[in-house]
LUMNUVO-380275 format. One line per field, with one value per residue (C-alpha): residue number from 1; residue in three letters; x, y, z. Coordinates in steps of 0.25 Angstrom, whole numbers. Example, Ala and Ser with C-alpha at 12.3 -4.5 7.8 and 13.67 -1.06 7.14 Angstrom:
2
lovo: c(1, 2)
keti: c(ALA, SER)
px: c(49, 55)
py: c(-18, -4)
pz: c(31, 29)
END
This chain:
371
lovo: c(1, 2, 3, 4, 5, 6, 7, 8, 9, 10, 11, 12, 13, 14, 15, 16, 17, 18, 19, 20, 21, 22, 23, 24, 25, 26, 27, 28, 29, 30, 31, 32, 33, 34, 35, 36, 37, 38, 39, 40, 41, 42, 43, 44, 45, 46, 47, 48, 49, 50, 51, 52, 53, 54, 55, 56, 57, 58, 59, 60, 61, 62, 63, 64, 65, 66, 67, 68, 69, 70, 71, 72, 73, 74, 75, 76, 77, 78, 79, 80, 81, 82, 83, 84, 85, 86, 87, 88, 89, 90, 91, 92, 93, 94, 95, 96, 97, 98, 99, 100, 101, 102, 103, 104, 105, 106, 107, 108, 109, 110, 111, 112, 113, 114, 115, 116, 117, 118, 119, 120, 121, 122, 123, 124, 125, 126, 127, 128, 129, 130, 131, 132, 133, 134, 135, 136, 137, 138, 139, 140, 141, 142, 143, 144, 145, 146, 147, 148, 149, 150, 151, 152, 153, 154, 155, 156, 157, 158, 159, 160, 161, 162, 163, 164, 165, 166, 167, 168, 169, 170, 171, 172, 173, 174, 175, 176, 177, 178, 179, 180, 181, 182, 183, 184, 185, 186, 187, 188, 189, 190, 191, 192, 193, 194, 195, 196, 197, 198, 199, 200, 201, 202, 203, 204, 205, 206, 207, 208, 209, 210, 211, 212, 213, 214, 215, 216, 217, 218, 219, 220, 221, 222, 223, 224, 225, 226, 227, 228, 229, 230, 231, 232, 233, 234, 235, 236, 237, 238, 239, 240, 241, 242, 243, 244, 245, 246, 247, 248, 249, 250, 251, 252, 253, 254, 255, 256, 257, 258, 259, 260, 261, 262, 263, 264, 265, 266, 267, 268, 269, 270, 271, 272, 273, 274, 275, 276, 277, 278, 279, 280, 281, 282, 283, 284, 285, 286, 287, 288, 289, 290, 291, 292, 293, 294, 295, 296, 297, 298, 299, 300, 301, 302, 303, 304, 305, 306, 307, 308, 309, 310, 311, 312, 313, 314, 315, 316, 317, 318, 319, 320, 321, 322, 323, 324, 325, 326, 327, 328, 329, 330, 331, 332, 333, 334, 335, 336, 337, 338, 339, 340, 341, 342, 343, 344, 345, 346, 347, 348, 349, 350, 351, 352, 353, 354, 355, 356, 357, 358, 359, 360, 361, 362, 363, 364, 365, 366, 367, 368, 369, 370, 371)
keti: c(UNK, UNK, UNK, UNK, UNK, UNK, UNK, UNK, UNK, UNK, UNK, UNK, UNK, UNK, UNK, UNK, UNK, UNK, UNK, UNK, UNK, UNK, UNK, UNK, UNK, UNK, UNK, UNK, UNK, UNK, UNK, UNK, UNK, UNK, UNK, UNK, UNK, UNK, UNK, UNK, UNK, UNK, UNK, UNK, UNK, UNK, UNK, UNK, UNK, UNK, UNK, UNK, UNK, UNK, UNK, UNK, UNK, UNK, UNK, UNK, UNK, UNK, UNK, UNK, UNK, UNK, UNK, UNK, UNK, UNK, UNK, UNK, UNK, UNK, UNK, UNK, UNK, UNK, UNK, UNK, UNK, UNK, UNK, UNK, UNK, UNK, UNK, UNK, UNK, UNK, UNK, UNK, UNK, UNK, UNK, UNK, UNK, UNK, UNK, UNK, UNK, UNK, UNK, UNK, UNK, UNK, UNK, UNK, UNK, UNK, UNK, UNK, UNK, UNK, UNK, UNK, UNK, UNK, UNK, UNK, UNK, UNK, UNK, UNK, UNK, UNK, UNK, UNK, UNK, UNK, UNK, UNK, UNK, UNK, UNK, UNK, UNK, UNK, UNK, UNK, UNK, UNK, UNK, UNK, UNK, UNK, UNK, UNK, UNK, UNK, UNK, UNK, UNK, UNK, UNK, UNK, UNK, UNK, UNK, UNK, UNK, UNK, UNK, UNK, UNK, UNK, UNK, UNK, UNK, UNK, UNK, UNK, UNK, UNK, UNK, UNK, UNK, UNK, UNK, UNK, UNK, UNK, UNK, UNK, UNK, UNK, UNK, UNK, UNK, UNK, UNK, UNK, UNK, UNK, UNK, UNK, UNK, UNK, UNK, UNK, UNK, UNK, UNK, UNK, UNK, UNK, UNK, UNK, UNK, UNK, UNK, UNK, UNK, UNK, UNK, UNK, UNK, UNK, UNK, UNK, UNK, UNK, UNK, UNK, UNK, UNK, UNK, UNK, UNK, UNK, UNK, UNK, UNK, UNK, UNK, UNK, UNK, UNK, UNK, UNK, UNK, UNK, UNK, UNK, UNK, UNK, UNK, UNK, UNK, UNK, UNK, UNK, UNK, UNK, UNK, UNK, UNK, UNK, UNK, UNK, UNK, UNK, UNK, UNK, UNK, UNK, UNK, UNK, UNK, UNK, UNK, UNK, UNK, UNK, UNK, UNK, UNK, UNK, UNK, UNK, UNK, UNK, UNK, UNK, UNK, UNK, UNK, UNK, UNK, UNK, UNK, UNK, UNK, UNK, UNK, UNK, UNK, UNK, UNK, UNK, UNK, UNK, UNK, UNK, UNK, UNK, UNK, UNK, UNK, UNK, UNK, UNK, UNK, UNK, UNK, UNK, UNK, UNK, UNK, UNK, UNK, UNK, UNK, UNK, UNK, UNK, UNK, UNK, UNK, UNK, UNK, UNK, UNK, UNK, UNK, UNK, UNK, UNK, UNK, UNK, UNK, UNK, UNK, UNK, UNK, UNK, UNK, UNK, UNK, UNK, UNK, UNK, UNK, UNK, UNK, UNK, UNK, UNK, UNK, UNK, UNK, UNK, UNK, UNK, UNK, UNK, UNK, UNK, UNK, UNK, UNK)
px: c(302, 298, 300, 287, 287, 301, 296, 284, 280, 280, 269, 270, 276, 265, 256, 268, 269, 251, 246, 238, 223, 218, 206, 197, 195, 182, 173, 178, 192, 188, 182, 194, 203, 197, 188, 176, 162, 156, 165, 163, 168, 170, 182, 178, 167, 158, 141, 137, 124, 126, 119, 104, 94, 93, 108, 105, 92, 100, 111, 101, 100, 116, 120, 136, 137, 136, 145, 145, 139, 154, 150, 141, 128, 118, 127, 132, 118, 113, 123, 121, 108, 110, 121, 115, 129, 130, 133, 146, 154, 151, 160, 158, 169, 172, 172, 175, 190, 191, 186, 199, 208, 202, 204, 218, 220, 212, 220, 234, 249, 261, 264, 249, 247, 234, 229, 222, 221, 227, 221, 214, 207, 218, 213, 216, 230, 231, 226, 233, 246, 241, 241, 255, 250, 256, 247, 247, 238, 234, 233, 220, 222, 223, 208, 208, 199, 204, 216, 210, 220, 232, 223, 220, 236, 239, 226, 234, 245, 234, 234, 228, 218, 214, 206, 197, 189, 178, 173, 186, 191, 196, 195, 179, 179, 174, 176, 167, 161, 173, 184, 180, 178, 191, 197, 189, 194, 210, 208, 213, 212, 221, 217, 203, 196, 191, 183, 180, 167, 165, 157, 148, 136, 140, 143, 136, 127, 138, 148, 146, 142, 157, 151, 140, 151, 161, 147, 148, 165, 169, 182, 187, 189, 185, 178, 170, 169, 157, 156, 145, 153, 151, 137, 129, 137, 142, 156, 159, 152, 162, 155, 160, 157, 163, 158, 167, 168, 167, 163, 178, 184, 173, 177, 191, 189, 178, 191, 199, 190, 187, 176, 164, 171, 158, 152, 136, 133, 141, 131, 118, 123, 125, 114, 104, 111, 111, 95, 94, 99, 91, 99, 112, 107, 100, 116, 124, 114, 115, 132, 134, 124, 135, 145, 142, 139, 154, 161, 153, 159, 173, 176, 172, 182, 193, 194, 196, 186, 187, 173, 169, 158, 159, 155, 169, 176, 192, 197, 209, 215, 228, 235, 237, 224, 229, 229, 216, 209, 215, 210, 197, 199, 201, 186, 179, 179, 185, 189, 200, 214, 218, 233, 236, 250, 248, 233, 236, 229, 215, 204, 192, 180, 166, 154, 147, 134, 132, 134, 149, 151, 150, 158, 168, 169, 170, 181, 190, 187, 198, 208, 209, 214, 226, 239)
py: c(506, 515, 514, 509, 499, 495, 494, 487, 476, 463, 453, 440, 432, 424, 439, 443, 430, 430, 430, 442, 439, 442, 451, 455, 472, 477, 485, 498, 495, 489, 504, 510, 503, 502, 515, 508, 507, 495, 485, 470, 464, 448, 445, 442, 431, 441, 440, 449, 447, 455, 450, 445, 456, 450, 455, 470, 469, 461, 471, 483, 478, 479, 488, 492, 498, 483, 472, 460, 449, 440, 426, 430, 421, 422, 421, 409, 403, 406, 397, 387, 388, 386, 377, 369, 369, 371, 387, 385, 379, 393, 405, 417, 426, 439, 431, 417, 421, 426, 412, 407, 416, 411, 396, 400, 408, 396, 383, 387, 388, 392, 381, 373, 370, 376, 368, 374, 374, 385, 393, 397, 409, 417, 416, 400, 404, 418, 414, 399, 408, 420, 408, 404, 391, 386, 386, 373, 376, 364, 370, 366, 356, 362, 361, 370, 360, 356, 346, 336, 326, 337, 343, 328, 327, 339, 338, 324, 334, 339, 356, 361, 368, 366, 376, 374, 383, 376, 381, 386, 401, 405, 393, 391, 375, 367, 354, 345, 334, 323, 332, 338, 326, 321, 332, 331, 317, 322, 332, 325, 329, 343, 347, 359, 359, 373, 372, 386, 387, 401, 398, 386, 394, 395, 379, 369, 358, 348, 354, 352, 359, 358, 360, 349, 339, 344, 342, 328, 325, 321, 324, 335, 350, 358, 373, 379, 393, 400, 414, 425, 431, 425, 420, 429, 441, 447, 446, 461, 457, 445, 434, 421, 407, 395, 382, 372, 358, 360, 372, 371, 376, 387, 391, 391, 400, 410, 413, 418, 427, 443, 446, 451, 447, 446, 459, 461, 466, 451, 443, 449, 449, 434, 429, 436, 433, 416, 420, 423, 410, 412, 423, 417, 405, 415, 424, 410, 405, 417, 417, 402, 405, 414, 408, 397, 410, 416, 402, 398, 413, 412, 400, 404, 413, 401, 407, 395, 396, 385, 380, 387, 384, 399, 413, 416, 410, 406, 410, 405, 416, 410, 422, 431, 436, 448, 457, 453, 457, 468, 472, 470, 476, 488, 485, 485, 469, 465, 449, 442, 437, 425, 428, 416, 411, 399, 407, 420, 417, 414, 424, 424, 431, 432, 428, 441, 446, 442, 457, 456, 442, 446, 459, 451, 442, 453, 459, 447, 442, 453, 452, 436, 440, 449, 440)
pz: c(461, 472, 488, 489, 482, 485, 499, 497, 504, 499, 494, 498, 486, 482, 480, 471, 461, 460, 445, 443, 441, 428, 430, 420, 418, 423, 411, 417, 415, 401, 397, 403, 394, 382, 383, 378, 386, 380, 389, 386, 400, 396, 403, 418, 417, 422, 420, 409, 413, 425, 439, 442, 446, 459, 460, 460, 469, 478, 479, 482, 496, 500, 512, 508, 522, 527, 527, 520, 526, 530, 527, 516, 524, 516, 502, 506, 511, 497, 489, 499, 497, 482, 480, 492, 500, 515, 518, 528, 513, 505, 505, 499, 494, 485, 472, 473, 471, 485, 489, 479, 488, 502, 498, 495, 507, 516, 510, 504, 509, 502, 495, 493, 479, 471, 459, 448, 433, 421, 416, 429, 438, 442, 456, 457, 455, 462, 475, 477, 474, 482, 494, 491, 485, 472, 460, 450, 438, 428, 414, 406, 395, 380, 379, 392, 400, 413, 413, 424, 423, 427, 439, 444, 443, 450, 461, 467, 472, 481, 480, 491, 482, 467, 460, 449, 440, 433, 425, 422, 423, 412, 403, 407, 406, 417, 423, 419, 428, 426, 427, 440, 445, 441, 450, 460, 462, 461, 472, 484, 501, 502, 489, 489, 477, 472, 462, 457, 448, 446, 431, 436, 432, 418, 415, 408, 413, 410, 419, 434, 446, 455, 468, 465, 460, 473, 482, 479, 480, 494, 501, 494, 498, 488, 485, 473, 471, 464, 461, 458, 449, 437, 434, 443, 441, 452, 447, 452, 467, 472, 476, 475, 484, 487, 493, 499, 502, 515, 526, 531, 517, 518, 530, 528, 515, 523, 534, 523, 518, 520, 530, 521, 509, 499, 500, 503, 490, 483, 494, 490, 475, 476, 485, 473, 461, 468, 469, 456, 448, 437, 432, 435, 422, 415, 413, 412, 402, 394, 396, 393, 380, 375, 380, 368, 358, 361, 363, 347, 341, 347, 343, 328, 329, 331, 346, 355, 365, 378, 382, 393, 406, 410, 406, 400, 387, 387, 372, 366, 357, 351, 356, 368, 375, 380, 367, 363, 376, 376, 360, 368, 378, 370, 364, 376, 379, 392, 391, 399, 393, 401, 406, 411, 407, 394, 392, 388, 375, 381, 383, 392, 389, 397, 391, 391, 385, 371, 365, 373, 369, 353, 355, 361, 349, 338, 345, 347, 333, 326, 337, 337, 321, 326, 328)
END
């Protein structure tokens, strides 16, 4: 060890014992590694459809030598606008994960309890522990369905904060109607309810809308966090939203948070991809389309696939994920082995277009043979 780093100073213990977030690698990388051009990028959910032309005509008019407008006005108007919420309960933030890490930073102490559920989005867990809170994760039943009757258990301990993915990142199920509600009920005064729906656009009819359903629920604290990432494609730009119960949660998240901390060229992205609807169904028609199409050929292949609402698919190999994305790696395909202790066997893979979709599948097919 050298004097530097004897002499170091110290992170504050809770930094030290954080789980590191499992990233996906960027094409580039991908090329690197595996010297291959044709790179297949299925591992980050990510729209491989690209962004609506209103997008790039919007970003023509950016001025980088200015700052960023602070409170992001006239995004936020705009999803008012469209979900028909009152402006003063929207926050904007770099990604909807910054807006995870300022409720963390705006409601926990060393000590608080955080609910969530395993497998889960790294970030429902980092930044809980980040805070000093504990962290109590429900596994999914064997089915990997949520298991309500465990969370409505452990919600009448009253956490400070519960956080829910749905539909679910990694697994891709989402509550339907009942089982919300279900938890809904268990969540008493104390307790906020985040309810993180970062694949809404990609759900069937039969699922629900969570901020409609939360509209309607008195006397509860609670937070859904959308994203821009996902369906509209600006997954490289950062832009996320939440909406709150109540302008008071919104204004405590907006005083933790950076000044200028959605960038100009995120807010017009936005503002133009909201405008443009029709694209948004047009790409998330055409991905849940193929969403059936790869689920139908996996599943031939005895892979056990779990029925997903989103634009990813969570594969049960029977062995340990990590070799197998690596063997893909080295052909140019980029997907995500789940590392997760107790899930090391699953895989997530993005729905992309159909060309990567099948490349995908006659790549996997001879390394599921290998023992």
């Amino acid at each position: 060890m050298s004097i530097i780093e004897e002499n170091a100073l110290p992170s504050r213990p809770e930094v030290a014992a954080l789980p590191v977030y499992n990233a996906g690698i960027s094409a580039s990388v991908a090329r690197q590694l595996s010297g291959r051009q044709d790179i297949a990028a299925l591992a980050s959910n990510e729209n491989p459809y690209g962004v609506s032309p209103s997008v790039t005509v919007a970003l023509r008019t950016i001025d980088p030598s200015r700052y960023s407008d602070s409170s992001a006005s006239a995004l936020r108007h705009a999803l008012s606008k469209k979900l028909d919420v009152g402006v003063e309960r929207i926050t904007c933030g770099n990604g909807s994960e910054e807006l995870i890490a300022a409720l963390c930073r705006a409601y926990l102490q060393k000590g608080d309890v955080v609910l969530t559920v395993s497998p889960c989005f790294g970030l429902h867990e980092i930044e809980p522990m980040a805070a000093g809170a504990e962290v109590d994760k429900v596994p999914m039943t064997e089915e990997l369905d949520f298991n309500i009757d465990v969370l409505e258990e452990k919600l009448a301990r009253r956490p400070k904060i519960v956080f829910i993915s749905s539909p679910s990142n990694p697994v891709g199920v989402a509550l339907a109607l009942p089982a919300l509600e279900r938890l809904l009920a268990a969540t008493l005064p104390g307790t906020l309810f985040v309810l993180d729906e970062a694949y809404l656009e990609f759900i069937d009819a039969d699922y629900p809308d969570g901020l409609k359903v939360l509209e309607n629920w008195r006397g509860l604290s609670w937070v859904v966090l959308r994203t821009f990432s996902k369906a509209y494609g600006l997954a490289g730009l950062r832009v996320g939203y939440g909406i709150t119960s109540n302008a008071g949660i919104a204004r405590a998240m907006r005083s933790t948070l950076t000044p200028f901390n959605v960038n100009s060229v995120a807010q017009a992205a936005a503002i133009a991809a909201l405008e443009d609807d029709g694209w948004m169904c047009d790409a998330t028609t055409r991905i849940k389309a193929d969403r059936i199409i790869l689920t139908e050929r996996l599943r031939k292949m005895d892979v056990r696939v779990v029925p997903s609402q989103t634009n990813f698919l969570y594969l049960d190999l029977g062995k340990e994920s990590a070799p197998v994305a690596k063997a893909l790696l080295q052909k140019g395909i980029i997907v995500k082995p789940w590392m997760e202790a107790n899930y090391t066997n699953f895989l997530r893979v993005s729905i992309g277009t159909a060309k990567d979709n099948e490349r995908f599948v006659q790549e996997l097919k001879p390394l599921l043979a290998l023992t």
